[in-house]
C-alpha positions as CSV (number, residue, x, y, z in Angstrom):
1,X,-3.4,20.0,-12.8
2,X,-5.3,17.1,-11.6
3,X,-8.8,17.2,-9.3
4,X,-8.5,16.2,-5.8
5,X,-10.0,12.8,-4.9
6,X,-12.9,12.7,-3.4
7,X,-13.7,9.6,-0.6
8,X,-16.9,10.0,1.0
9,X,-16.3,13.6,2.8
10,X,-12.4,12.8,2.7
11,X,-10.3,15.1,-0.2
12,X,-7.2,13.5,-1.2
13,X,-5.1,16.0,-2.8
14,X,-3.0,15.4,-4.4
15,X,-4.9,12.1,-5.6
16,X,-1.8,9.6,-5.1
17,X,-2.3,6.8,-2.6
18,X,0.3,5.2,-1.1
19,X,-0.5,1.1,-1.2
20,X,-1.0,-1.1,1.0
21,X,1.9,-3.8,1.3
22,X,2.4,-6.5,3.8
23,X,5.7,-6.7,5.7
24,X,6.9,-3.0,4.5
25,X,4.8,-0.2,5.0
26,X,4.8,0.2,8.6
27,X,4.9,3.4,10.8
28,X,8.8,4.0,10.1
29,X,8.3,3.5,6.3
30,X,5.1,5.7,6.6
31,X,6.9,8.3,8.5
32,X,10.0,8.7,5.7
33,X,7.4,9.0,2.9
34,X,5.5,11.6,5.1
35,X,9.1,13.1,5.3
36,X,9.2,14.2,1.7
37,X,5.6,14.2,1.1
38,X,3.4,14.2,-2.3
39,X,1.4,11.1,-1.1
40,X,-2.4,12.3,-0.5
41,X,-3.3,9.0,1.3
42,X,-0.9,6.6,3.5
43,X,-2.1,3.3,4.4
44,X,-1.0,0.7,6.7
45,X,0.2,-3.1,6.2
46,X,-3.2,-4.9,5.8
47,X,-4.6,-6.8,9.1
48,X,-6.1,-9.7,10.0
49,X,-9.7,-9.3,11.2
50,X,-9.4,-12.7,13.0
51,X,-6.3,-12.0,14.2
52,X,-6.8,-8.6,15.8
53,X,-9.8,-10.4,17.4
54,X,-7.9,-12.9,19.1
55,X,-5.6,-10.7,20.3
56,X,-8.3,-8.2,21.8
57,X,-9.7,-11.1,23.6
58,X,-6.8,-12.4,25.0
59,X,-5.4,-9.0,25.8
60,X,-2.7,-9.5,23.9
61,X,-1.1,-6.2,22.2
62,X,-2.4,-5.1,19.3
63,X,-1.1,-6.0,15.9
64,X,2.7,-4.7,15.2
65,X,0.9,-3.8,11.9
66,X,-1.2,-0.7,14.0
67,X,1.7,-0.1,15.1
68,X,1.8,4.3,15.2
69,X,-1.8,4.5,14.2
70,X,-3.0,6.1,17.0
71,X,-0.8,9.0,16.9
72,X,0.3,9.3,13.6
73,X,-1.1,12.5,11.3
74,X,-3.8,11.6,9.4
75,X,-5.2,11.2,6.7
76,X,-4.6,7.5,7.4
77,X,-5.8,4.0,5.9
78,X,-5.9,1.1,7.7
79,X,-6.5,-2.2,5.3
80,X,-7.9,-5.4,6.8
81,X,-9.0,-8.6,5.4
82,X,-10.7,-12.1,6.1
83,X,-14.1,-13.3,4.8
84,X,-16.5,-13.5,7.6
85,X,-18.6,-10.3,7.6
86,X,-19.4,-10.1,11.6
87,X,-15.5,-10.2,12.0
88,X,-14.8,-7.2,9.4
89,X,-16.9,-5.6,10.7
90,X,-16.5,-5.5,14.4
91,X,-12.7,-4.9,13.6
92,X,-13.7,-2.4,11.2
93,X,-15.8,-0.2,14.0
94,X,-12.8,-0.4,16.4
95,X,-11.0,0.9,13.7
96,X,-12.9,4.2,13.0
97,X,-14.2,4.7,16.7
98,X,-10.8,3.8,18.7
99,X,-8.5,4.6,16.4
100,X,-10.3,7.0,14.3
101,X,-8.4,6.0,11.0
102,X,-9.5,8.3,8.1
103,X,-10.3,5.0,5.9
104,X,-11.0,1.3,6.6
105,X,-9.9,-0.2,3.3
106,X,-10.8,-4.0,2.6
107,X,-8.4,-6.4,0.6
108,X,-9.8,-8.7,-2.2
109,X,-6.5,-8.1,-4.2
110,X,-4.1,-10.5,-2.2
111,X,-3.0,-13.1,-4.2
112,X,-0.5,-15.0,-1.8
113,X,-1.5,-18.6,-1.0
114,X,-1.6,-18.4,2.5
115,X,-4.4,-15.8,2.4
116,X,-6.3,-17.1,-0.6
117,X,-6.2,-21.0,-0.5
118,X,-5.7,-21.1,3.4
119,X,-7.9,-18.5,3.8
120,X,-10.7,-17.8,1.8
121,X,-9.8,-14.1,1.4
122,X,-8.2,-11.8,-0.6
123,X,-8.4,-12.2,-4.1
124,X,-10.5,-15.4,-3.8
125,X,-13.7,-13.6,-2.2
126,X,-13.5,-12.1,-6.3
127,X,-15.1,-15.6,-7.0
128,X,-17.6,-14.9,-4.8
129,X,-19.3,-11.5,-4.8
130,X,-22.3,-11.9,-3.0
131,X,-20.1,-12.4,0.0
132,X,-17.7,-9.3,-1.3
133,X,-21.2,-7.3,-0.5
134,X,-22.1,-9.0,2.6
135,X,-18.3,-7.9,4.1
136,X,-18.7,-4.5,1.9
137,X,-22.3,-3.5,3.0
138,X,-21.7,-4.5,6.8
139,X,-18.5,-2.8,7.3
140,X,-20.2,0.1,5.8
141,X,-22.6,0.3,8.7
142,X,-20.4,-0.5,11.3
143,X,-17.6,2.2,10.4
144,X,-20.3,4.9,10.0
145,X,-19.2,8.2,8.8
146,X,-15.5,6.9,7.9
147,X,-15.4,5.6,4.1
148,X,-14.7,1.9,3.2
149,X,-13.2,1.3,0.1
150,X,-12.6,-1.5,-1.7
151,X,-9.4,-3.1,-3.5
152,X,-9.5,-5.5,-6.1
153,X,-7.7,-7.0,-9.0
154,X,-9.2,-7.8,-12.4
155,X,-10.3,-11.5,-11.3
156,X,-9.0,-14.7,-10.0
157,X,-7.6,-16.1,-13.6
158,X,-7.5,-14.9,-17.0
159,X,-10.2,-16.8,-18.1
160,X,-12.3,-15.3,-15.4
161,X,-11.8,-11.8,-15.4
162,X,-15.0,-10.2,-13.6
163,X,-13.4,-7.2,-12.4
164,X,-16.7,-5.2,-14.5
165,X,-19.3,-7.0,-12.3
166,X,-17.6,-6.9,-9.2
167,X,-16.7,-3.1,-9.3
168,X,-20.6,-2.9,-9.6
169,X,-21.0,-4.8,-6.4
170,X,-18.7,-3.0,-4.5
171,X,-20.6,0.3,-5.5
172,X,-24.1,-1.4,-4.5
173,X,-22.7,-2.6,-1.1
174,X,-21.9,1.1,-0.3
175,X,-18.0,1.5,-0.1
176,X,-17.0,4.7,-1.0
177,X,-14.0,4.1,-3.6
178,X,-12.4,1.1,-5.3
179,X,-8.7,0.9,-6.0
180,X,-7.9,-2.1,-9.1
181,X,-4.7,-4.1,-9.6
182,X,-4.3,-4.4,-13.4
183,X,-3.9,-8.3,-12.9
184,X,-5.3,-11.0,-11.8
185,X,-4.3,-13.3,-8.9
186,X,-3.3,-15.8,-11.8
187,X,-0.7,-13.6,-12.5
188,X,0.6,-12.2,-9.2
189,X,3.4,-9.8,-10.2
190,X,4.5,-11.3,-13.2
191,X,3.7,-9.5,-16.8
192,X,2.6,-6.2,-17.2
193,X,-0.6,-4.2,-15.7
194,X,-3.7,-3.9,-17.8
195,X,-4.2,0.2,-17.3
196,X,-6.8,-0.5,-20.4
197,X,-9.0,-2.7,-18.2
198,X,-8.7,-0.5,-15.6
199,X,-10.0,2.6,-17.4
200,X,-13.1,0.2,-18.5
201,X,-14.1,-0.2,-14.8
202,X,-15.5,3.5,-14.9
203,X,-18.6,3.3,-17.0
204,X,-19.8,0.6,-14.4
205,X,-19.5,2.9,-11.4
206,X,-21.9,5.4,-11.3
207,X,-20.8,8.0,-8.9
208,X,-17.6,6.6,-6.4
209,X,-14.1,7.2,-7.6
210,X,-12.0,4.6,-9.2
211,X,-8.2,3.9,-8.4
212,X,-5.7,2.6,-10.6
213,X,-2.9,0.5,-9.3
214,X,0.2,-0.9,-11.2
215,X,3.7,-0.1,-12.4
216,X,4.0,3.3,-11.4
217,X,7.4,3.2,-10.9
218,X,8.3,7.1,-12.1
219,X,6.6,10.6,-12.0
220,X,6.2,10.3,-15.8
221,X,3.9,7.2,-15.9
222,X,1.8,8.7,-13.0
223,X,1.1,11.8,-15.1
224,X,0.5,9.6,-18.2
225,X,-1.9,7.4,-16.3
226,X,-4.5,10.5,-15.9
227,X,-3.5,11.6,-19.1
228,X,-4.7,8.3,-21.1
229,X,-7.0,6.2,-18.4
230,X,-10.4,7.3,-17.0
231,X,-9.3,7.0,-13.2
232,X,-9.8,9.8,-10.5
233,X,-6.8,8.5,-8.4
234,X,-3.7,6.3,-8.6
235,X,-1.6,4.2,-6.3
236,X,1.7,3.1,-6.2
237,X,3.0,-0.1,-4.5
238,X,6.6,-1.6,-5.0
239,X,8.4,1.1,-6.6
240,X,8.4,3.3,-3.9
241,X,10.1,0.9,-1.2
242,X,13.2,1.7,-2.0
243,X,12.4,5.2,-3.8
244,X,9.7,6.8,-0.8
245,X,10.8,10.2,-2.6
246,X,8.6,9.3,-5.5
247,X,5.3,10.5,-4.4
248,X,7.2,13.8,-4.1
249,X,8.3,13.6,-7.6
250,X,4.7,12.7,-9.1
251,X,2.9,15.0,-7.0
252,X,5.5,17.8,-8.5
253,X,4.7,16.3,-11.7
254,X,1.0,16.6,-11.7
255,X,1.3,20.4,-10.8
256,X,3.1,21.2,-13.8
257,X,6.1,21.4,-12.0
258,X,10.2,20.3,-12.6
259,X,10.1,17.2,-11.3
260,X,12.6,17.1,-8.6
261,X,16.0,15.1,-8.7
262,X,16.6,11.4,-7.8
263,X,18.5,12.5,-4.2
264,X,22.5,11.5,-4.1
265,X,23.4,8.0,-3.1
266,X,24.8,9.9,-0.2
267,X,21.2,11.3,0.6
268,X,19.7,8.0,0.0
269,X,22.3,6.3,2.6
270,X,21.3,9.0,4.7
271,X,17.5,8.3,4.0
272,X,18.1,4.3,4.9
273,X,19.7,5.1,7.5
274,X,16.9,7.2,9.0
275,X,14.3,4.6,8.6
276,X,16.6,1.7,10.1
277,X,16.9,4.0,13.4
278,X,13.0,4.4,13.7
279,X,12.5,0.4,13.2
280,X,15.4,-0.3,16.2
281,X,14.0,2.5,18.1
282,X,10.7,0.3,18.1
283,X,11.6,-3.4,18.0
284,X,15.0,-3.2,19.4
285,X,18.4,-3.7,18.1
286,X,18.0,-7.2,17.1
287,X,14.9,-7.9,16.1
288,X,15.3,-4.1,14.1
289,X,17.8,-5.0,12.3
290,X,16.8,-8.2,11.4
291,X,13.4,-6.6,10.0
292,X,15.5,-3.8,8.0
293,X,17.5,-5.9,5.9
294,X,14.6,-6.5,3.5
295,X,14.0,-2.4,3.1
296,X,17.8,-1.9,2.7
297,X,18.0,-4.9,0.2
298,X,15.1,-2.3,-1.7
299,X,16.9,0.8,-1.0
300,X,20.0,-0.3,-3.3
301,X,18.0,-1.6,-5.9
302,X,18.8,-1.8,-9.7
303,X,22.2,0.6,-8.3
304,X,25.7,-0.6,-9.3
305,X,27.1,-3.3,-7.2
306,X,23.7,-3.2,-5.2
307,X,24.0,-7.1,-5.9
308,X,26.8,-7.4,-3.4
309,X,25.2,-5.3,-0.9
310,X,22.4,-7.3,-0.7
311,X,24.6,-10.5,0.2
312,X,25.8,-9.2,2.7
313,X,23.1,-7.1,4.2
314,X,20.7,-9.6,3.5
315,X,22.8,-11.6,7.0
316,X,23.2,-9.0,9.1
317,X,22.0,-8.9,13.1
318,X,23.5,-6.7,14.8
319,X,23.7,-3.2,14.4
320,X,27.7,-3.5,14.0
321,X,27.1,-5.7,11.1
322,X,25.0,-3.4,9.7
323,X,26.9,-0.1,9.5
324,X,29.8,-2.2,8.2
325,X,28.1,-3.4,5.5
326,X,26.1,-0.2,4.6
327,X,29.8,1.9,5.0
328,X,31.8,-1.0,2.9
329,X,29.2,-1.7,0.1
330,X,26.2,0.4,0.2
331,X,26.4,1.9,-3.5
332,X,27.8,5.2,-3.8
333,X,27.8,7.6,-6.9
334,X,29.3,7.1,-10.5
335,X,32.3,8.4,-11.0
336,X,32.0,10.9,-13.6
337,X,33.9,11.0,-16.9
């Protein structure tokens, strides 16, 4: 058995955080995870402070990245970036006072171009800590009692990794956790997370709870990740957008429990199917579908012929198109000998 994390006053039991990940995990992804449970934390796509600004200004509706928020069951992470603290922080403060979120999380991990070079933020602020503790330390005030945590990854390059010093900062400014990326922006997805650097980051923190993010795609390498590593929590990003039932799996794991079955390609049909209904029951037909063909591209990865699927449903706009290809190609199960 493994301790429940502790954020602020928040328990996260079991400790497994969902992540964070732009274009995917909205309310309807959210909402099929929830479905089989075994995450402890959910969070939402991450938000642009400036963004959410203008939009409040100019009355405009509210990010399709909030979208269920409001009403959804909690507990509930919202992630938001930019770099100027006043704007973090008066998004931030909606956040916990409108929407009462459980946690405002803050992203220094991005490593995508648009947000670093264009912006300034994400990964990039790791260059420059004293402004990390500026946004840190005054979204800490303004969301008073909700927690603000902290994501990072290990540094910009590997020739700079600072992910020691800055973990340090983060403390000092006052967020309550920090979740770390075992790479650096340098190496975006490619290679293999550094769990060893990871585990380092603990002596530096003195009392919050560190987070451990990378490469947790099965129930095994979650358990093994608290069995070798000096982290309180873990998180798992890509793997489970086309698996949502592996939080279930882990959490079984972790109690000392079977670990429960990878569900029938009939059940996982029936599980894309699901989540393709709640996206067209939000954005419509058209614009549903088009937004689903990148989950059902996930859904039959690394599955015989899933290659084919994903030509085809990677075209699709209507929801005609759609059924046809899912009933003509979606992968079904191996024929046994």
């Amino acid at each position: 058995m493994v301790a429940p994390l502790k954020i602020g006053d928040l328990v996260i039991d079991p400790p497994i955080l969902q992540a964070p990940m732009a274009g995917f995990t909205n309310a309807a992804f959210r909402q099929i995870v929830r479905d089989f449970g075994g995450a402890g934390l959910l969070a939402t796509e991450m938000v642009n402070a400036r963004g959410f600004v203008w939009m409040d200004e100019n009355e405009a509706e509210h990010p399709d990245r909030l979208w269920g928020v409001a009403d959804e069951a909690r507990p509930l992470a919202v992630q938001i970036w930019d770099n100027d603290p006043e704007t973090m922080a008066k998004v931030g403060k909606r956040l916990a006072e409108e929407y009462q979120v459980s946690v405002v999380d803050i992203n220094f991990g991005c490593p995508v171009r648009q947000v670093t070079q264009k912006a300034h933020s994400g990964s990039y602020l790791l260059r420059d800590p004293r402004r990390m503790f500026d946004i840190i330390s005054q979204l800490v005030k303004a969301c008073s009692p909700t927690p603000v945590t902290a994501k990072i990854r290990l540094g910009c390059t590997r020739d700079n990794v600072n992910c020691n010093d800055v973990a340090k900062v983060v403390e000092e400014a006052g967020a309550a956790a920090l979740t770390v990326h075992g790479r650096t922006a340098q190496d975006m997805f490619r290679g293999n997370a550094d769990w060893d650097k990871i585990s380092e980051i603990k002596s530096r923190l003195k009392s919050i709870p560190l987070i451990g993010n990378g490469d947790l795609d099965s129930a095994e390498k979650v358990v093994a990740a608290f069995e070798k590593y000096n982290v309180d929590g873990v998180m798992i990003a890509r793997a489970c957008l086309g698996r949502p039932w592996l939080f279930s799996q882990a959490a079984a794991a972790l109690r000392g429990e079977p670990i429960p079955a990878e569900p029938t390609m009939t059940q996982q049909r029936d599980v894309m199917l699901k989540h393709y209904q709640l996206v067209v029951d939000r954005f419509g037909e058209e614009k549903g579908t088009v937004l689903m063909r990148k989950y059902a591209c996930c859904y039959a990865q690394g599955k015989p012929g899933a290659r084919h699927f994903r030509s085809g449903v990677a075209n699709v706009s209507t929801p005609e198109e759609f059924y046809r290809i899912v009933d003509e190609h979606f992968p079904v199960e191996a024929p046994t000998a």
